[in-house]
Structure formats: C-alpha cells, structure tokens
PDB file with one MODEL, atoms N, CA, C and O in Angstrom:
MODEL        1
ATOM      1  N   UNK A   1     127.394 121.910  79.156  1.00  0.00           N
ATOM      2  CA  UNK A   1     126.867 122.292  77.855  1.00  0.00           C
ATOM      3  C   UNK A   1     127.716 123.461  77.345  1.00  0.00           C
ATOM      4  O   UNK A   1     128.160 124.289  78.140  1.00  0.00           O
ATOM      5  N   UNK A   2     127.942 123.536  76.062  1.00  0.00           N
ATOM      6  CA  UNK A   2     129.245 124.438  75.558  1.00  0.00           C
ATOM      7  C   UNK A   2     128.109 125.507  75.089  1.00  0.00           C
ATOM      8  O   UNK A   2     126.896 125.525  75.297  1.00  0.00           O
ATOM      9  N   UNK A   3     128.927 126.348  74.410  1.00  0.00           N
ATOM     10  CA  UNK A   3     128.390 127.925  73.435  1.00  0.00           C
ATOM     11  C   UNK A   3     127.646 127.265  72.529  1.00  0.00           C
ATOM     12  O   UNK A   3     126.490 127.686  72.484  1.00  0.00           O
ATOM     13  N   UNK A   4     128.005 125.973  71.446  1.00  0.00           N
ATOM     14  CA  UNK A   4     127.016 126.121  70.773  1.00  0.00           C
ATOM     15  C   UNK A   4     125.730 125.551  71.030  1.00  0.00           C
ATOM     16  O   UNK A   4     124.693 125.777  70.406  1.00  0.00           O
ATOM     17  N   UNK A   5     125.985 124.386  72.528  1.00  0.00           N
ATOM     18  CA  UNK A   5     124.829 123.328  73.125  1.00  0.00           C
ATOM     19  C   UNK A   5     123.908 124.659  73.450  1.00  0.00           C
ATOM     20  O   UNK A   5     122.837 124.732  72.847  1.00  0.00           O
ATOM     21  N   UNK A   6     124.339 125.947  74.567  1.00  0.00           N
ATOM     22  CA  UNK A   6     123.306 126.516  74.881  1.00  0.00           C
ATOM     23  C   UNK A   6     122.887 127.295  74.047  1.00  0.00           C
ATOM     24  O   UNK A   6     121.989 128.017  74.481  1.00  0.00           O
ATOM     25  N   UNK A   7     123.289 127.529  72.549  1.00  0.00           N
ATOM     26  CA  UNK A   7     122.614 128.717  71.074  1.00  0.00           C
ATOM     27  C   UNK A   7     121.476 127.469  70.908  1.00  0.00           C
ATOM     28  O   UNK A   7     120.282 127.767  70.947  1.00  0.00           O
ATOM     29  N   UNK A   8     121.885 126.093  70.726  1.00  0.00           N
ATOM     30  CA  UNK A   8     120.603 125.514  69.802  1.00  0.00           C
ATOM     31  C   UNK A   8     119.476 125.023  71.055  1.00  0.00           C
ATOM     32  O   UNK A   8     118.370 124.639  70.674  1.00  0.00           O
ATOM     33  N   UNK A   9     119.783 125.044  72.570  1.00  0.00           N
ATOM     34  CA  UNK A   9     118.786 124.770  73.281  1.00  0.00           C
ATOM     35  C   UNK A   9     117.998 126.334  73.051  1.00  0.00           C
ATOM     36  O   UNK A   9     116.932 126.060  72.500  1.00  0.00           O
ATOM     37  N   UNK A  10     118.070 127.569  73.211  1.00  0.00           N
ATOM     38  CA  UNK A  10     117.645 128.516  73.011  1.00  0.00           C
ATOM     39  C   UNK A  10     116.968 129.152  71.957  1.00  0.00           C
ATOM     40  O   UNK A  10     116.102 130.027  71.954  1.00  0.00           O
ATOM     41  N   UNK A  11     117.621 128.446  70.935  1.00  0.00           N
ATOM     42  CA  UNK A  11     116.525 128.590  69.085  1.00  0.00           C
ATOM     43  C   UNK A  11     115.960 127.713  69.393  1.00  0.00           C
ATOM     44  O   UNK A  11     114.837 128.148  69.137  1.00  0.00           O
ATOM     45  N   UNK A  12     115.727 126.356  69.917  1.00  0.00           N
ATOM     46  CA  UNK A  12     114.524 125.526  70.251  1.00  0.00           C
ATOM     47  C   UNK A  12     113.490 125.528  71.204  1.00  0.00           C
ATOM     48  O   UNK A  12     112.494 124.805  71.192  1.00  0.00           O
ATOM     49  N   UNK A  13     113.857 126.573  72.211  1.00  0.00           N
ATOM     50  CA  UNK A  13     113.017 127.149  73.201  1.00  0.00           C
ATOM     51  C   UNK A  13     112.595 128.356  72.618  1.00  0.00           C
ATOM     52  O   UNK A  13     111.448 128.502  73.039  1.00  0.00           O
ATOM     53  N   UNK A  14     112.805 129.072  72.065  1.00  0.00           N
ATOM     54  CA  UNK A  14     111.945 130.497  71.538  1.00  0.00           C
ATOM     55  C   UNK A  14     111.184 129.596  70.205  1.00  0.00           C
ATOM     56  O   UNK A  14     110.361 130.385  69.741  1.00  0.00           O
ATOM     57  N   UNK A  15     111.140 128.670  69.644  1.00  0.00           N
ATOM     58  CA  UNK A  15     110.795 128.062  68.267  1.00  0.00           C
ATOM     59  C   UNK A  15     109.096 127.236  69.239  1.00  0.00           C
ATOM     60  O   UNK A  15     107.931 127.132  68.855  1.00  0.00           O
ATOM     61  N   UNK A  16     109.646 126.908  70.282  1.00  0.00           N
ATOM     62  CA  UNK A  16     108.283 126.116  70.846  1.00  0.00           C
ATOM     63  C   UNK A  16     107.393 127.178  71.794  1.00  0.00           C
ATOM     64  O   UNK A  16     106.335 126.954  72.382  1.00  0.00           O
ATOM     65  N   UNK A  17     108.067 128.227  71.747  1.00  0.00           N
ATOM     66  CA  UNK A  17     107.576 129.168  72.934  1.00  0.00           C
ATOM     67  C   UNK A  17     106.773 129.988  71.765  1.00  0.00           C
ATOM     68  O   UNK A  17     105.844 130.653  72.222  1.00  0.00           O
ATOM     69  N   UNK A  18     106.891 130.043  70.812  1.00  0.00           N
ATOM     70  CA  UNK A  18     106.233 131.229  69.531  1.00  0.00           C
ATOM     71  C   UNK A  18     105.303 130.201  68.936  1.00  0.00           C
ATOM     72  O   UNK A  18     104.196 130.656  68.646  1.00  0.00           O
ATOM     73  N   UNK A  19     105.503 128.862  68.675  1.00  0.00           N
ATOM     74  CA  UNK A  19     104.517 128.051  68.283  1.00  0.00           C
ATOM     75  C   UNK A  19     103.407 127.911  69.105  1.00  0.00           C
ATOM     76  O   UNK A  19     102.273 128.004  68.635  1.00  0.00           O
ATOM     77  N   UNK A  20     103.711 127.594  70.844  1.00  0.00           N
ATOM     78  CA  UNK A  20     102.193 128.238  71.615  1.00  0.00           C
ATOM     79  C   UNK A  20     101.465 129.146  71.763  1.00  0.00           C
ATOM     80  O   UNK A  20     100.257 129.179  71.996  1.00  0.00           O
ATOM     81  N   UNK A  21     102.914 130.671  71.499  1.00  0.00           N
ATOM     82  CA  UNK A  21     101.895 131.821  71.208  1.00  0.00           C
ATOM     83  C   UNK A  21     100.822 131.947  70.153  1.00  0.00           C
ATOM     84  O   UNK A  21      99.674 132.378  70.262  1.00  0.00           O
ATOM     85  N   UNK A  22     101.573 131.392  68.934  1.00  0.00           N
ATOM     86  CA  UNK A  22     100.840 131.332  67.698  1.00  0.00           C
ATOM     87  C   UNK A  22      99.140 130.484  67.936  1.00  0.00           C
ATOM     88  O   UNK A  22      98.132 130.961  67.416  1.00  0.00           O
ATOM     89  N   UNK A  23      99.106 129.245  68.766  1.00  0.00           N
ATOM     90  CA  UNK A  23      98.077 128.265  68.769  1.00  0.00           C
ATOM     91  C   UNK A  23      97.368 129.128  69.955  1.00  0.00           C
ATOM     92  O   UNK A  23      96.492 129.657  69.270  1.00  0.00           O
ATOM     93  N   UNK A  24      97.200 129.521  70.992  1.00  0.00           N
ATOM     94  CA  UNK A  24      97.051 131.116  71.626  1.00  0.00           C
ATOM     95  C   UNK A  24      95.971 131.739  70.487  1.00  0.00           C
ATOM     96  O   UNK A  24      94.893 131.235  70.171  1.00  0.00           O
ATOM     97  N   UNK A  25      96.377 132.579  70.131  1.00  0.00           N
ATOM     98  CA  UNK A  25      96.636 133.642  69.173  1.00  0.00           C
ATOM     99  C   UNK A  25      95.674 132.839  68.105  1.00  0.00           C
ATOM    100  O   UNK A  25      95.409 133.786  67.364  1.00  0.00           O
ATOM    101  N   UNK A  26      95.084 131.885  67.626  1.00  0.00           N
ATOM    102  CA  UNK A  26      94.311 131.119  66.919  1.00  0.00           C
ATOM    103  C   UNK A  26      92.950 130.490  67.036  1.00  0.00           C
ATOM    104  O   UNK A  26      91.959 130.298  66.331  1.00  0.00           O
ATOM    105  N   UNK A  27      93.474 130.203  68.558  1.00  0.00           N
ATOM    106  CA  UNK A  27      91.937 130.144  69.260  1.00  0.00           C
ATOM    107  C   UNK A  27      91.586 131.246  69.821  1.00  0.00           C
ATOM    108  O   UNK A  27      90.404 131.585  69.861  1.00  0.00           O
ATOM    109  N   UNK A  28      92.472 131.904  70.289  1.00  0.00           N
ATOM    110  CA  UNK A  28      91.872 133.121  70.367  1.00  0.00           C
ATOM    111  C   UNK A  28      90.250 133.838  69.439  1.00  0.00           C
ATOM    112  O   UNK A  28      89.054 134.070  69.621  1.00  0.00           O
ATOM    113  N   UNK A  29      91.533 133.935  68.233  1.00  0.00           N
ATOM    114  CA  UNK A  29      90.382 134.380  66.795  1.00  0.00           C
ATOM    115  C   UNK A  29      89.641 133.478  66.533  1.00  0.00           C
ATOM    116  O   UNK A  29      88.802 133.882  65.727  1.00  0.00           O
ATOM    117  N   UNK A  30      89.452 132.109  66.874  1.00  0.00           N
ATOM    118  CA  UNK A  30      88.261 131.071  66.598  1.00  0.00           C
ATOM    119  C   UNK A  30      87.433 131.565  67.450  1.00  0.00           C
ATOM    120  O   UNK A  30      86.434 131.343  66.767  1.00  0.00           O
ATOM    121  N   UNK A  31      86.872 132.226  68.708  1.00  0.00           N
ATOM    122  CA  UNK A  31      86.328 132.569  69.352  1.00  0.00           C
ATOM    123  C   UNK A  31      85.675 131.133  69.473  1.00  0.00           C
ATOM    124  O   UNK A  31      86.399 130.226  69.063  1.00  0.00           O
ATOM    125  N   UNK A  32      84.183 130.691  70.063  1.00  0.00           N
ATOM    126  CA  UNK A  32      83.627 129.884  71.024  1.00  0.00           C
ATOM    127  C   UNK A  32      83.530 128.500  69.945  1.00  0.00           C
ATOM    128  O   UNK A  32      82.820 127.526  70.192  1.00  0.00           O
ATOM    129  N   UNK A  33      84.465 128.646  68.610  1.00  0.00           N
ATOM    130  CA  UNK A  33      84.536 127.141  67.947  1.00  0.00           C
ATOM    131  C   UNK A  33      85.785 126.827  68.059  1.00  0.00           C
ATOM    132  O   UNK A  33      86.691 127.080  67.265  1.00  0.00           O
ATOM    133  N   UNK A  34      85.839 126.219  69.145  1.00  0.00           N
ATOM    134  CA  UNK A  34      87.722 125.521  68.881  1.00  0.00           C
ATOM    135  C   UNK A  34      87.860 124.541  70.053  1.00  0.00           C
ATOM    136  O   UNK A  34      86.926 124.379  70.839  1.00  0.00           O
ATOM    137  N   UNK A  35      89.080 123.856  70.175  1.00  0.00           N
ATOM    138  CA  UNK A  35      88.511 122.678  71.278  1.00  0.00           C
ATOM    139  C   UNK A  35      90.061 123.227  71.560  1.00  0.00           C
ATOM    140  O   UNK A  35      90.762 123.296  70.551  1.00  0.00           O
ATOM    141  N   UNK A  36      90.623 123.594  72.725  1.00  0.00           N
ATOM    142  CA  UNK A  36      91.579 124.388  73.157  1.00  0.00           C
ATOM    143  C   UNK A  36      92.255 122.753  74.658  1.00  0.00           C
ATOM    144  O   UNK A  36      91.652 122.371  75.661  1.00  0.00           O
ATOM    145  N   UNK A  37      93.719 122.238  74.060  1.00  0.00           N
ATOM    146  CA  UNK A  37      94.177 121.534  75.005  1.00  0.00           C
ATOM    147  C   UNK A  37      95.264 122.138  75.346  1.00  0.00           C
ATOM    148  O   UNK A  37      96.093 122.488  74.505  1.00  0.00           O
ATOM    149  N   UNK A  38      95.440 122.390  76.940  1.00  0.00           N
ATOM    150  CA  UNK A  38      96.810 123.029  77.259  1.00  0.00           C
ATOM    151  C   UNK A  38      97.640 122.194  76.871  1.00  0.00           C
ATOM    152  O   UNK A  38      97.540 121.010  76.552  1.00  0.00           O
ATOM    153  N   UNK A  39      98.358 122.803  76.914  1.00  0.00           N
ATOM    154  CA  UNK A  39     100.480 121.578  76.485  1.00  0.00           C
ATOM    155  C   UNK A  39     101.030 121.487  77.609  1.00  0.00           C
ATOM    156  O   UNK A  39     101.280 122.397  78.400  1.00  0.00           O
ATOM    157  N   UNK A  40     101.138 120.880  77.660  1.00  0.00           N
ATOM    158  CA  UNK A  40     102.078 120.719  78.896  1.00  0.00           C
ATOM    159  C   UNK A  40     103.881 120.511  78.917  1.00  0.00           C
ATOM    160  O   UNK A  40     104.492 119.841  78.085  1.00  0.00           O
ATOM    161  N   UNK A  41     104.585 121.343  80.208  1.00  0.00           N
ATOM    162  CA  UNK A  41     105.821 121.718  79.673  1.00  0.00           C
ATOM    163  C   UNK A  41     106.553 120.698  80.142  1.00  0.00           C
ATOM    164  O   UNK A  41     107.708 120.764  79.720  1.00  0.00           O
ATOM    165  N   UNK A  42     106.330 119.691  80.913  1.00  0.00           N
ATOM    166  CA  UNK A  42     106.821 118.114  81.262  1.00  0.00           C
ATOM    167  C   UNK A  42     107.104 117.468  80.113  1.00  0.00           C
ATOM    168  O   UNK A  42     106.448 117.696  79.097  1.00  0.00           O
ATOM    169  N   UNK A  43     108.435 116.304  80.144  1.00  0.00           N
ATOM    170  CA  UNK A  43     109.024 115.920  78.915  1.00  0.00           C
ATOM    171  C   UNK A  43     107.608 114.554  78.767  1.00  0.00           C
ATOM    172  O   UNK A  43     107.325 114.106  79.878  1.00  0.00           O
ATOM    173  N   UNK A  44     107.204 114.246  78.195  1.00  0.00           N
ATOM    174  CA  UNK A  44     106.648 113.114  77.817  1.00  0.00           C
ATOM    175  C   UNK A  44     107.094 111.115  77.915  1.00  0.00           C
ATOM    176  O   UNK A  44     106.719 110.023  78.343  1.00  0.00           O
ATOM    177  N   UNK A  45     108.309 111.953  77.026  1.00  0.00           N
ATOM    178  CA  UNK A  45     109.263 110.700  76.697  1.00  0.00           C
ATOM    179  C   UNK A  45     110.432 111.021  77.369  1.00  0.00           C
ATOM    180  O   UNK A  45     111.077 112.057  77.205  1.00  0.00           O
ATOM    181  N   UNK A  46     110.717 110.030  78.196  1.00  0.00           N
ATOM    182  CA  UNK A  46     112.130 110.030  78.788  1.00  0.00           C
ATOM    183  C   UNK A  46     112.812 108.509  79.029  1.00  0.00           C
ATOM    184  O   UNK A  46     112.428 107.340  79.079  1.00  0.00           O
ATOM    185  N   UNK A  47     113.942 109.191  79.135  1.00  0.00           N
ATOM    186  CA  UNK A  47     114.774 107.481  79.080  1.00  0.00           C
ATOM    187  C   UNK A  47     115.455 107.507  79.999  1.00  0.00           C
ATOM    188  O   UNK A  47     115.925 108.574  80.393  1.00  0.00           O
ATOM    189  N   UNK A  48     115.782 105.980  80.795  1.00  0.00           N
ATOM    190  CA  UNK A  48     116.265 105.593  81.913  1.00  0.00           C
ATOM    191  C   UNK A  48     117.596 104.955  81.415  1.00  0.00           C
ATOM    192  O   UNK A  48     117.564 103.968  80.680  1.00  0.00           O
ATOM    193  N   UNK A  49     118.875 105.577  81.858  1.00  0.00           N
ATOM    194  CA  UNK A  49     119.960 105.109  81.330  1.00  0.00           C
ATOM    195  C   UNK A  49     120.154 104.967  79.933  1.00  0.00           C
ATOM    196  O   UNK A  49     120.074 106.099  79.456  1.00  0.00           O
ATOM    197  N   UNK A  50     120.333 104.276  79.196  1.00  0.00           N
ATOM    198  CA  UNK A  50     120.060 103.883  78.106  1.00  0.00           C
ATOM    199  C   UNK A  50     118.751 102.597  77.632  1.00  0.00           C
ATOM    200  O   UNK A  50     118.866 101.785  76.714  1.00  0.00           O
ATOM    201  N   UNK A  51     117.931 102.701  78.279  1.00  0.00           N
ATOM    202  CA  UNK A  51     116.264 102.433  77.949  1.00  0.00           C
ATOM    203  C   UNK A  51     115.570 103.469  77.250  1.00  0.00           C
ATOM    204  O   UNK A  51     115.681 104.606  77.709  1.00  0.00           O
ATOM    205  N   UNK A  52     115.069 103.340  76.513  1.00  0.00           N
ATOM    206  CA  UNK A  52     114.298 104.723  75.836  1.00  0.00           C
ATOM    207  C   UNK A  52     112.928 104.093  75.162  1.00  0.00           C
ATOM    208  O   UNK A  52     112.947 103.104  74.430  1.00  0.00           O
ATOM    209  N   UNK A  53     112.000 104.661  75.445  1.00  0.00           N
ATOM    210  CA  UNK A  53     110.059 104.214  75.469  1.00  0.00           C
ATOM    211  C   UNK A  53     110.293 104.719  73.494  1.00  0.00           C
ATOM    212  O   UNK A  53     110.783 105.676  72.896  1.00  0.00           O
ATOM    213  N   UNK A  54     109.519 103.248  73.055  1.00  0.00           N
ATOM    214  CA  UNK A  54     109.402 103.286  71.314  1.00  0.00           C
ATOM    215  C   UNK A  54     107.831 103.331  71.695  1.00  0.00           C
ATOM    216  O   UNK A  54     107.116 102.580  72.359  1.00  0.00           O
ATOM    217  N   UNK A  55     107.638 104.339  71.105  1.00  0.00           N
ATOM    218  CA  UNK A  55     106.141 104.771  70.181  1.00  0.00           C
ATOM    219  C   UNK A  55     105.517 104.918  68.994  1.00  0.00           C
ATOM    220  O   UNK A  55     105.601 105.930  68.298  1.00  0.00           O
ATOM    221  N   UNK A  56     104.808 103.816  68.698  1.00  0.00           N
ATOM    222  CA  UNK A  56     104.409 104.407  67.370  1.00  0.00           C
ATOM    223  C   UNK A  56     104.025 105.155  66.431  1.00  0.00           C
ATOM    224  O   UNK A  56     102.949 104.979  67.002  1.00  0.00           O
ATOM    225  N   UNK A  57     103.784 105.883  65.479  1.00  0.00           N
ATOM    226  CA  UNK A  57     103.475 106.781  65.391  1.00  0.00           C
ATOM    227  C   UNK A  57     101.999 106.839  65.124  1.00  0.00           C
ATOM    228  O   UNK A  57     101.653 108.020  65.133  1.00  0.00           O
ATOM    229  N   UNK A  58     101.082 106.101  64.912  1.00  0.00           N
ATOM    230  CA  UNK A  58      99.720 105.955  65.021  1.00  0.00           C
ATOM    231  C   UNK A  58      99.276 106.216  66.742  1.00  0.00           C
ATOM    232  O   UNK A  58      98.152 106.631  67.024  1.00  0.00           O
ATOM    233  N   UNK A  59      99.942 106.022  67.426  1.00  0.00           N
ATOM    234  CA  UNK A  59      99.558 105.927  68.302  1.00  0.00           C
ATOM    235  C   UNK A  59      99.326 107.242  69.495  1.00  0.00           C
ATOM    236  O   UNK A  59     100.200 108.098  69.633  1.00  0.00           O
ATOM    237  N   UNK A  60      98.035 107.263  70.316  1.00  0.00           N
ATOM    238  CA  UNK A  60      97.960 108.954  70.544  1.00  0.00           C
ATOM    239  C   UNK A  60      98.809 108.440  72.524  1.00  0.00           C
ATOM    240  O   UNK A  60      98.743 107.519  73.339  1.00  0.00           O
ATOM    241  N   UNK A  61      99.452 109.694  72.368  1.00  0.00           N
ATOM    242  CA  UNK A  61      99.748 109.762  73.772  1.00  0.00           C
ATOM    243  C   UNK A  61      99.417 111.636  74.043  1.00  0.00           C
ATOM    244  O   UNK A  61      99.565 112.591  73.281  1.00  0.00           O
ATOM    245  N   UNK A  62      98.912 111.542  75.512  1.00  0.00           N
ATOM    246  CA  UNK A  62      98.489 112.302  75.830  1.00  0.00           C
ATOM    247  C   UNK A  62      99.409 113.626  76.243  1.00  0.00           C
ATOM    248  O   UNK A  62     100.322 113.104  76.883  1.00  0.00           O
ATOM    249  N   UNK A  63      99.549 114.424  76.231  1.00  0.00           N
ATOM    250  CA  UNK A  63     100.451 115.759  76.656  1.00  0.00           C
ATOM    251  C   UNK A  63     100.949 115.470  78.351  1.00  0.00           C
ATOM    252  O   UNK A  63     102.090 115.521  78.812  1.00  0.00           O
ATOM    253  N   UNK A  64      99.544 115.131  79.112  1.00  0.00           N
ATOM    254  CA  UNK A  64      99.973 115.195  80.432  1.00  0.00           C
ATOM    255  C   UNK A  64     100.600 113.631  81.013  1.00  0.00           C
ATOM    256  O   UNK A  64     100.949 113.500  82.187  1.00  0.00           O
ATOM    257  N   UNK A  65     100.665 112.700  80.187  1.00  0.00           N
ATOM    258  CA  UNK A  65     101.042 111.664  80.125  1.00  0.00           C
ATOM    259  C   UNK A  65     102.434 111.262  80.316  1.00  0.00           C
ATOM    260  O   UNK A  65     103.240 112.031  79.791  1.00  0.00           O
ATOM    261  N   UNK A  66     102.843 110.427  80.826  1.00  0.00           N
ATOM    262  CA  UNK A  66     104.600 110.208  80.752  1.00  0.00           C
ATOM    263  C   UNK A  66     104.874 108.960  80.427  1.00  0.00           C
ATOM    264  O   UNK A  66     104.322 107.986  80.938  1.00  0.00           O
ATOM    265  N   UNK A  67     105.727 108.919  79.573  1.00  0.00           N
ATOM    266  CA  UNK A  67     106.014 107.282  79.581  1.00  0.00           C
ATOM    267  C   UNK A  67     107.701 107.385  79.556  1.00  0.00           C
ATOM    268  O   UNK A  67     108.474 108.228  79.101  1.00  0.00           O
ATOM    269  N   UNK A  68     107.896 106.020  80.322  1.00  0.00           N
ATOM    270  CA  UNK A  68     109.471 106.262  81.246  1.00  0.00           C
ATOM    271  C   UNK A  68     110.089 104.824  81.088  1.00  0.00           C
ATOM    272  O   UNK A  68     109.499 103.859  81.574  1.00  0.00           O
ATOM    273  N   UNK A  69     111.464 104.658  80.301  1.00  0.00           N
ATOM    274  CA  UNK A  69     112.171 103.624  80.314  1.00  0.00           C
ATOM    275  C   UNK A  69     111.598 102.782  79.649  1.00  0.00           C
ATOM    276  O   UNK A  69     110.595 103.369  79.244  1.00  0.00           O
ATOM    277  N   UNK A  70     111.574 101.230  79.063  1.00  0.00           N
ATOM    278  CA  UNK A  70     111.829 100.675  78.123  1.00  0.00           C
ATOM    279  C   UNK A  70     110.500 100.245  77.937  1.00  0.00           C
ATOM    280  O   UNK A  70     110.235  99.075  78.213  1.00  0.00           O
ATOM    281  N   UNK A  71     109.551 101.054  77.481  1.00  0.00           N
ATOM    282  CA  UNK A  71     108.313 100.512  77.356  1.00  0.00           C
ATOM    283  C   UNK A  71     108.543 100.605  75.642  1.00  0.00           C
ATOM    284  O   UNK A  71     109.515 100.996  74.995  1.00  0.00           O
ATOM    285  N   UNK A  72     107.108 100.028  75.177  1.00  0.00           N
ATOM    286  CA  UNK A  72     106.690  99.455  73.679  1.00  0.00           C
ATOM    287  C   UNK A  72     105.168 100.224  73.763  1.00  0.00           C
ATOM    288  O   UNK A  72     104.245  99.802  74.460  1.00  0.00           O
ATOM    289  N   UNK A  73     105.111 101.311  72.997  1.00  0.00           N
ATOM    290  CA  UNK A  73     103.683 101.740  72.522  1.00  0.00           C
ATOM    291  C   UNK A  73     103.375 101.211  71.072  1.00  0.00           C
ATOM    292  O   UNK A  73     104.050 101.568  70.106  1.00  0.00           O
ATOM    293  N   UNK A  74     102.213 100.256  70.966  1.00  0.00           N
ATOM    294  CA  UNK A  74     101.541  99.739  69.533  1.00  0.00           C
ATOM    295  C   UNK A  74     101.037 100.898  68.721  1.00  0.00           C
ATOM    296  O   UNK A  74     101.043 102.125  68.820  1.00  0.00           O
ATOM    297  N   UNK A  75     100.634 100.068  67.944  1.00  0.00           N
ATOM    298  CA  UNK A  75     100.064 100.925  67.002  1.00  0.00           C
ATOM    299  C   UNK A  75      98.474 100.839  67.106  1.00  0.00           C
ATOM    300  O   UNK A  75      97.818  99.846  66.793  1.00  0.00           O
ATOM    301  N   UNK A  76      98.102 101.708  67.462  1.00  0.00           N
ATOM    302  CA  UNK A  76      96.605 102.098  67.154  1.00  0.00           C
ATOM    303  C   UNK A  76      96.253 102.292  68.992  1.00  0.00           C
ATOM    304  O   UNK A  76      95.098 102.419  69.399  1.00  0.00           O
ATOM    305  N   UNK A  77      97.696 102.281  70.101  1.00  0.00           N
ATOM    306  CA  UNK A  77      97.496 102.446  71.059  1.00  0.00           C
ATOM    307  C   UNK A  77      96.782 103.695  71.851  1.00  0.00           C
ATOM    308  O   UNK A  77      96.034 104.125  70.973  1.00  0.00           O
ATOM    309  N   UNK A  78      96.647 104.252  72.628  1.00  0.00           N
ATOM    310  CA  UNK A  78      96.111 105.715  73.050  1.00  0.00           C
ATOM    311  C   UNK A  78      96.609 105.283  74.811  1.00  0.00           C
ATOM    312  O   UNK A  78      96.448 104.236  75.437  1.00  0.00           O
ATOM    313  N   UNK A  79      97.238 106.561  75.198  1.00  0.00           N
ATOM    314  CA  UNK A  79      97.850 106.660  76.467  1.00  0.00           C
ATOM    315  C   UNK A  79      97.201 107.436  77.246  1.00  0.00           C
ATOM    316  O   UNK A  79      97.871 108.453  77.063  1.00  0.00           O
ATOM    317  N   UNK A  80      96.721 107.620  77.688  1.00  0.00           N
ATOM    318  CA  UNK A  80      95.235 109.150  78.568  1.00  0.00           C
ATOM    319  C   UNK A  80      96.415 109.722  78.845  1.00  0.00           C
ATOM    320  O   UNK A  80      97.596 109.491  78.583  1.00  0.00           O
ATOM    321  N   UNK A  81      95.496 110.930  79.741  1.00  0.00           N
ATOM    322  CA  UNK A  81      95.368 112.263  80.067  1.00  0.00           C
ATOM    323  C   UNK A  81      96.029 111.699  81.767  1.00  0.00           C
ATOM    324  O   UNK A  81      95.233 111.060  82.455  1.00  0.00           O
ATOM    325  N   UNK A  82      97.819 112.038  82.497  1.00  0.00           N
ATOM    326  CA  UNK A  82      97.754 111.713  83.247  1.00  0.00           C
ATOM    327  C   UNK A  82      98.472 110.505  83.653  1.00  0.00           C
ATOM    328  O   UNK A  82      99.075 110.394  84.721  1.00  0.00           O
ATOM    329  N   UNK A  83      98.356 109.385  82.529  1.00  0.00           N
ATOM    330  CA  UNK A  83      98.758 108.158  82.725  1.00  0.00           C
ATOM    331  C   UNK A  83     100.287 108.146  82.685  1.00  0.00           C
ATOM    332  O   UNK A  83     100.854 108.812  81.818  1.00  0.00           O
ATOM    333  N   UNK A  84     101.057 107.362  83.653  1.00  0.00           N
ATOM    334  CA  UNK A  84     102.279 107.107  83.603  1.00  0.00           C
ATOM    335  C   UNK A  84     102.555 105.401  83.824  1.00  0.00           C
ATOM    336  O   UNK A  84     102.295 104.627  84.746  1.00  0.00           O
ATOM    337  N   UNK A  85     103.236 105.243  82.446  1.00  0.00           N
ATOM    338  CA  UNK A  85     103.597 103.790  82.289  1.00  0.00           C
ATOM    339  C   UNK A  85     105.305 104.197  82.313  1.00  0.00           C
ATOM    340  O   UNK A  85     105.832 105.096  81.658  1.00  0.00           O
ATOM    341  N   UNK A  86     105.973 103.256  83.265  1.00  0.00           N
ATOM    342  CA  UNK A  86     107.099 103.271  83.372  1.00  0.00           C
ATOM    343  C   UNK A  86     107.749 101.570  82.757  1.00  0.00           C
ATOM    344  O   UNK A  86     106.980 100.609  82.713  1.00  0.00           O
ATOM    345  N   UNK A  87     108.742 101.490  82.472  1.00  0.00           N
ATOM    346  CA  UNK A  87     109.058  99.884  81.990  1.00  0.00           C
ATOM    347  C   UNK A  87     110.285  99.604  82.887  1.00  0.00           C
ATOM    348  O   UNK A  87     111.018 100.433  83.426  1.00  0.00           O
ATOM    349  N   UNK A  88     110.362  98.006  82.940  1.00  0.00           N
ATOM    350  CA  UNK A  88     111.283  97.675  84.087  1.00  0.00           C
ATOM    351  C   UNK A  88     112.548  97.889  83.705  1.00  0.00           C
ATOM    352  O   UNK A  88     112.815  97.989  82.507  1.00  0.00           O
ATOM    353  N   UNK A  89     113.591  97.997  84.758  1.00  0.00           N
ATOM    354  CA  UNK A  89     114.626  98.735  84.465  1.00  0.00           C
ATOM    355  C   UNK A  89     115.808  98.570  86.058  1.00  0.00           C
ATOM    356  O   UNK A  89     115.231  98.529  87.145  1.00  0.00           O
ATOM    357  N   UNK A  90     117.091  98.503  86.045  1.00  0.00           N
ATOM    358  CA  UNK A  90     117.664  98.217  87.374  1.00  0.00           C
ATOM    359  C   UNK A  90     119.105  99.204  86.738  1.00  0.00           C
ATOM    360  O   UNK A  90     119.522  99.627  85.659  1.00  0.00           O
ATOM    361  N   UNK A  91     119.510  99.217  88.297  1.00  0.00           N
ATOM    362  CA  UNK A  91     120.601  99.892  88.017  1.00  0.00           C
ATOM    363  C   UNK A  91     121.965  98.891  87.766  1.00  0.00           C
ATOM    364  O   UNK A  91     123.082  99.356  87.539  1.00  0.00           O
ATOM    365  N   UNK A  92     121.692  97.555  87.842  1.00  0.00           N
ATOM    366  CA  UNK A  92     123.096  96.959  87.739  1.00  0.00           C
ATOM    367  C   UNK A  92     122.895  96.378  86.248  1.00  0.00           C
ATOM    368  O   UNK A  92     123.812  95.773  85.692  1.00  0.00           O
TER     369      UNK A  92
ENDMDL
END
C-alpha cells in the first residue's frame, strides 16, 4: 500500500471511528429511550478471489453476520444476528 493508499485508509478509519463516537454520544443523551446495537468491527461482505456476495438493498443483514463468496441476497431478504452464509467457490 503506497502514501496515498495509507492517507485514504486513515481518513476512512477516523470518519467511521467519529461516526460511532457520535451514535455513543446520542444514546447516550437519549437516556433509557433508545434501542442501542453494537457494530461490529468484522468486514460483513467479503469476497473470495474474484466472487463477491450481491445484496440487495432492501434487504437487512445483520452487523454480526458474514456473508462470503458468491452468494445472491433477495430482496426483502433478512440475514440474523451471527449467521454466516458462504457460496461455493474452488481454487482451480
């Protein structure tokens, strides 16, 4: 990774690191009305070689959830809390 790969991984890590402080910092001041889900710092979406998981955008996937290699999320789908769907995939 060069000078400018590690400037924009670093404005995108202080940009997501101030957006949790901020959601923090919100429920905080909501005091005992707010429905508070940790985030989780695991990638969600990841791709196997060149396989990469299409999601719709209606569709809820969960924070602690992973989905891995050439899967298909529908529309109006929901992925829990936890669940890991991986899609088939070989190395040759």
């Amino acid at each position: 990774m060069g000078t400018l790969g590690k400037a924009i991984y670093s404005v995108g890590f202080w940009i997501r690191e101030t957006g949790q402080a901020l959601d923090r910092l919100g429920c905080r001041l909501q005091g005992n009305y707010y429905f508070q889900e940790q985030l989780s710092r695991h990638r969600t979406l990841m791709n196997v070689f060149d396989k990469a998981p299409a999601v719709d955008r209606d569709a809820f996937v969960a924070p602690s959830a992973s989905i891995i290699g050439d899967v298909q999320v529908g529309r109006s789908s929901s992925i829990w809390y936890g669940c890991v769907l991986r899609g088939k995939w070989s190395y040759l």
